[in-house]
N, C-alpha and C positions, 0 to 999 in steps of 0.2 A: 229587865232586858234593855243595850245599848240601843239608844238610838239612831235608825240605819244612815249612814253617810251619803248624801244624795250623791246621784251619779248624772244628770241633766241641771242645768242654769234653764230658766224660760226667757225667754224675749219678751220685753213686754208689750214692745209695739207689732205685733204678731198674735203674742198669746201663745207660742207654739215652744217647744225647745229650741235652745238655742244651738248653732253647731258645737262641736265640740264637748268638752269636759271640764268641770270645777279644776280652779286650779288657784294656789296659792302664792304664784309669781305672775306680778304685773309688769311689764316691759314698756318703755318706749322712748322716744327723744322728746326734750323740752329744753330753754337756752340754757349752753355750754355753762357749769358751775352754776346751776339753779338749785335749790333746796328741795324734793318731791315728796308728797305727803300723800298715804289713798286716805280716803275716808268712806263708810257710806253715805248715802245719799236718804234724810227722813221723807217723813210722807208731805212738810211742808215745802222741801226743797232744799232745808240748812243740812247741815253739814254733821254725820251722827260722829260716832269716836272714831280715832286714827283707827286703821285696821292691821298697822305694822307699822314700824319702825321707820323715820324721814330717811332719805339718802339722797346722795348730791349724785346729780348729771357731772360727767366726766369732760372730758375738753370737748369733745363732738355735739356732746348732748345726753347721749345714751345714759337710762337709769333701768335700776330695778330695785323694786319693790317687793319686799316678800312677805306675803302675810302672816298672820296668826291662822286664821283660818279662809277657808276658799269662799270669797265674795258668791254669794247664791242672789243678789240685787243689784243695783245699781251704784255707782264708783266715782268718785269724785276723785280727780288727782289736782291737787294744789301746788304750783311752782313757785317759788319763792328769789327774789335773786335773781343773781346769773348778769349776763348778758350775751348780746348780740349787735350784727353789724347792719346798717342799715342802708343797702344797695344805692338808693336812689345818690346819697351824699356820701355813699362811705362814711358815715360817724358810726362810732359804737355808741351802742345806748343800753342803759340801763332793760334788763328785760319787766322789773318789775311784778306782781302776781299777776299769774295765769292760770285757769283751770282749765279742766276738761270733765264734763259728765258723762260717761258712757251706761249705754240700760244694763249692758252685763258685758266682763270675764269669761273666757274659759281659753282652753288650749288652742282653740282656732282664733276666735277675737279678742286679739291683744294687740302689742307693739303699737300702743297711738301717741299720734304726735302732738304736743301740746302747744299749742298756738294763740296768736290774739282770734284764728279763726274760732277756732274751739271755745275763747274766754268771753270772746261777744255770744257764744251759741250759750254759754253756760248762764251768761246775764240772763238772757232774756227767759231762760228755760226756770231761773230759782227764781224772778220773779211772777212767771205766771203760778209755778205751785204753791209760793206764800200766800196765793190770793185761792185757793181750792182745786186749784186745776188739777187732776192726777197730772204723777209722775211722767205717764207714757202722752199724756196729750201737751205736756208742759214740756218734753225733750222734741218734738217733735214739731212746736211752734217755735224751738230758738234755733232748732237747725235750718228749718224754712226761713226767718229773719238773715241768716249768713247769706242764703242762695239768693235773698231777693237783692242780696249787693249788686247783683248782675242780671240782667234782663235776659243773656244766653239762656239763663237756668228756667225761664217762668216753666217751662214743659215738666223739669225734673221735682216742682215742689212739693207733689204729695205722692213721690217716691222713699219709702222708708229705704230702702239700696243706699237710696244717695246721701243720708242722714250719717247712716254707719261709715261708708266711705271717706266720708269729714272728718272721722276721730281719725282717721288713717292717714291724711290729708293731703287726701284726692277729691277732689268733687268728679264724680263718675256716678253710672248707672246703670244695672245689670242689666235694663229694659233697655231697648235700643228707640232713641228719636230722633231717630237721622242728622246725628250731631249736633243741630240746634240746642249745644249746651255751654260750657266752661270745660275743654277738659281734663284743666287742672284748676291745684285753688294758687298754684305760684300767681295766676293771675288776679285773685281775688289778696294775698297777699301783698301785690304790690301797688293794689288800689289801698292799702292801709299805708301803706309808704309813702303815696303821695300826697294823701289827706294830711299825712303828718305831715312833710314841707309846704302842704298849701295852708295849714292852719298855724305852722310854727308849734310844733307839739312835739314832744316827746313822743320815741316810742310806745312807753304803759301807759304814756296817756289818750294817746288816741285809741287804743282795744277801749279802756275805760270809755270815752265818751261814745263811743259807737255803740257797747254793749249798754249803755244807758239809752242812749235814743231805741236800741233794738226793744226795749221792753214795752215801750209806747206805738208797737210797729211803727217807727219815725216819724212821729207828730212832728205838724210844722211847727207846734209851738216850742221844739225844743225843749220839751219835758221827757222822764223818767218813768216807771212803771205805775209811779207812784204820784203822778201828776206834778212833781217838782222839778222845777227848773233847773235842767245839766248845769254844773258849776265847772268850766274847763279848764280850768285856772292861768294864768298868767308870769309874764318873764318880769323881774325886777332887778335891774345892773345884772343880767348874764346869769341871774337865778332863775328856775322854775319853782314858782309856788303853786302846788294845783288845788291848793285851796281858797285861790285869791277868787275875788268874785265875779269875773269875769265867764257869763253863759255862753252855754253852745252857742246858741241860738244868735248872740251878739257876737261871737268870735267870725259865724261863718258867712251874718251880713255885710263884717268890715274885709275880709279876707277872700270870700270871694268877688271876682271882674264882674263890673258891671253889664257887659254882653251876654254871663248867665246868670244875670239873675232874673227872673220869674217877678206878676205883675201880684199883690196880696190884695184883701179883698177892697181892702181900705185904698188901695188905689199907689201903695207906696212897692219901690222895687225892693224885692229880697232875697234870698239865697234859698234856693229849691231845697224840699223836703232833703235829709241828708242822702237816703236810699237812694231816692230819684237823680239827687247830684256825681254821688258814687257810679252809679250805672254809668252814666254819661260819657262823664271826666276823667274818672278815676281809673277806671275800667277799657268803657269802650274805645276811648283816643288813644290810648297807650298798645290796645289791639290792633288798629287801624296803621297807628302809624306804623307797625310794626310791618304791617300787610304794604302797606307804600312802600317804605324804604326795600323793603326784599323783593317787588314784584311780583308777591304770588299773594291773589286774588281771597283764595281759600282760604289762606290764612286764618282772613276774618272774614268771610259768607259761610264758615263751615259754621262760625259759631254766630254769625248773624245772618240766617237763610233769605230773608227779605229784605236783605238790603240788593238793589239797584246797580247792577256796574253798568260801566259804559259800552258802546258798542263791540269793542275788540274784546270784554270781556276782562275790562281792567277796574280798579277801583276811579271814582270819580276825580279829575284832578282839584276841584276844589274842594272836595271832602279831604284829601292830603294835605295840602296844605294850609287848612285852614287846622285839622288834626297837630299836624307838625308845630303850629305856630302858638297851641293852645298847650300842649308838650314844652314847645322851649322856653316857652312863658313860665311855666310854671317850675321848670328846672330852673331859671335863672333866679328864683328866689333864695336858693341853697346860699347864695353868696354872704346875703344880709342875714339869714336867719340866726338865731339863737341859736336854736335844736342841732341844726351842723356841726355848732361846734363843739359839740357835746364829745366827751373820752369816754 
């Protein structure tokens, strides 16, 4: 007798069926002319056989994948390629590999976006399962690692809603917490933009060193899941070598301002944990100023409730322009950089 053709996917961070129906077409956007690969996903986290045939993203992005048979597990989708533009400087940059893990497929959860969000969730997630963590508690410490980029989210991190929402790339949550969240990831997005012109890095290369620090949940020592020391590599005559020997850890003591840096135990100043700098810098200033320059308040107290405004109900004026001034700073690097000039 054939064996019956299941008609439920389970979720695994649930336990429960998943919505929808098996289905043997995976859809989504990844950068414009990327190469897209599924795979499944094994029990240590690597990567089991292709599950169908690579296909390339179209000018927008848009790919699909069509399987051999209907993913009943979990999905790795691999970008290859491509590129994209990179807002902050306007340079195009290489997109480099990207993945995406999702627990499951079917006809309801599909069309995910494949991002450096998704490829830092993906680092940190095949690094805890190489070490024995199941699958479902290993995808659900690398999508926590993305949201802890931004301090809106601490409410949302042991929200599974918001895990899924990520492949889709929304940081959103079906739970309501009175806003005190991110409620998109364009912002956690463009905190990867600025990292790259404050660090001088390439686009692939910053998802890479972030998803490397994400595995050590941001050890200040600038290590890997694996206790070794991020290797972020280095510009030589207007080349990017990201093999050269140049560490996280030394890239973001010389690179970032001495007004943020932070006291280490030894008594020497250094460059805050990356998470904790991310939140701040990357993130919050770029929220704030945004809330200045427009006048509306909300802006940023809807996604930071305890911040303070002034008596009229305005944001503080030195919290502006000190925001503003830590912004133009950091934009006025674009000029000297390498990575700008990048086609």
């Amino acid at each position: 007798m054939p064996t019956p053709t299941p008609t439920t996917v389970t979720n695994p961070l649930t336990g429960t069926a998943a919505p929808g129906s098996p289905t043997k077409t995976i859809q989504g956007i990844a950068a414009p002319g990327a190469t897209v690969t599924a795979y499944g996903v094994q029990a240590n986290g690597s990567s089991g056989a292709a599950l169908g045939a690579a296909v390339t993203a179209d000018n927008n992005g848009y790919f699909t994948v069509n399987t051999t048979e209907a993913p009943m597990g979990m999905v790795r989708l691999v970008a290859t390629g491509g590129s994209s533009v990179r807002t902050l400087d306007n340079s195009t940059q290489p997109a480099g590999p990207q993945q995406l893990v999702t627990p499951f497929v079917t006809t309801s959860y599909n069309n995910f976006k494949i991002s450096p969000l998704t490829d830092i969730a993906a680092s940190a997630m095949a690094s805890r399962a190489s070490k024995g963590e199941s699958l479902a508690n290993a995808f659900s410490a690398g999508a926590r690692s993305v949201l802890e980029l931004d301090s809106a989210n601490s409410l949302m991190q042991q929200d599974t809603t918001v895990y899924l929402n990520l492949l889709k790339g929304s940081v959103k949550s079906d739970v309501r917490y009175y806003d005190a969240q991110s409620l998109e990831a364009r912002e956690l997005l463009m905190g990867v933009e600025a990292l790259g012109v404050l660090l001088d890095l390439p686009a692939k290369d910053v998802a890479r060193v972030v998803g490397a620090s994400a595995q050590s949940d941001y050890a200040a020592t600038g290590v890997d899941g694996n206790g070794a020391a991020i290797v972020a590599g280095a510009w030589t005559n207007g080349t990017f070598d990201p093999a050269a020997p140049t560490t996280l850890k030394a890239l973001m003591d010389a690179k970032v301002p001495e007004a943020q840096k932070v006291t280490d135990s030894t008594g020497a100043k250094v460059a805050p944990r990356l998470n904790e700098y991310f939140r701040k810098y990357m993130v919050m200033d770029f929220v704030m100023d945004a809330a200045c320059v427009s006048g509306s308040s909300t802006f940023f107290t809807s996604r930071y409730p305890f911040y303070q405004v002034d008596s009229q109900g305005r944001m503080q004026a030195a919290d502006c322009a000190g925001a503003a001034q830590r912004v133009a700073n950091l934009r006025a690097r674009i000029s000297t950089n390498n990575s700008s000039k990048m086609k």
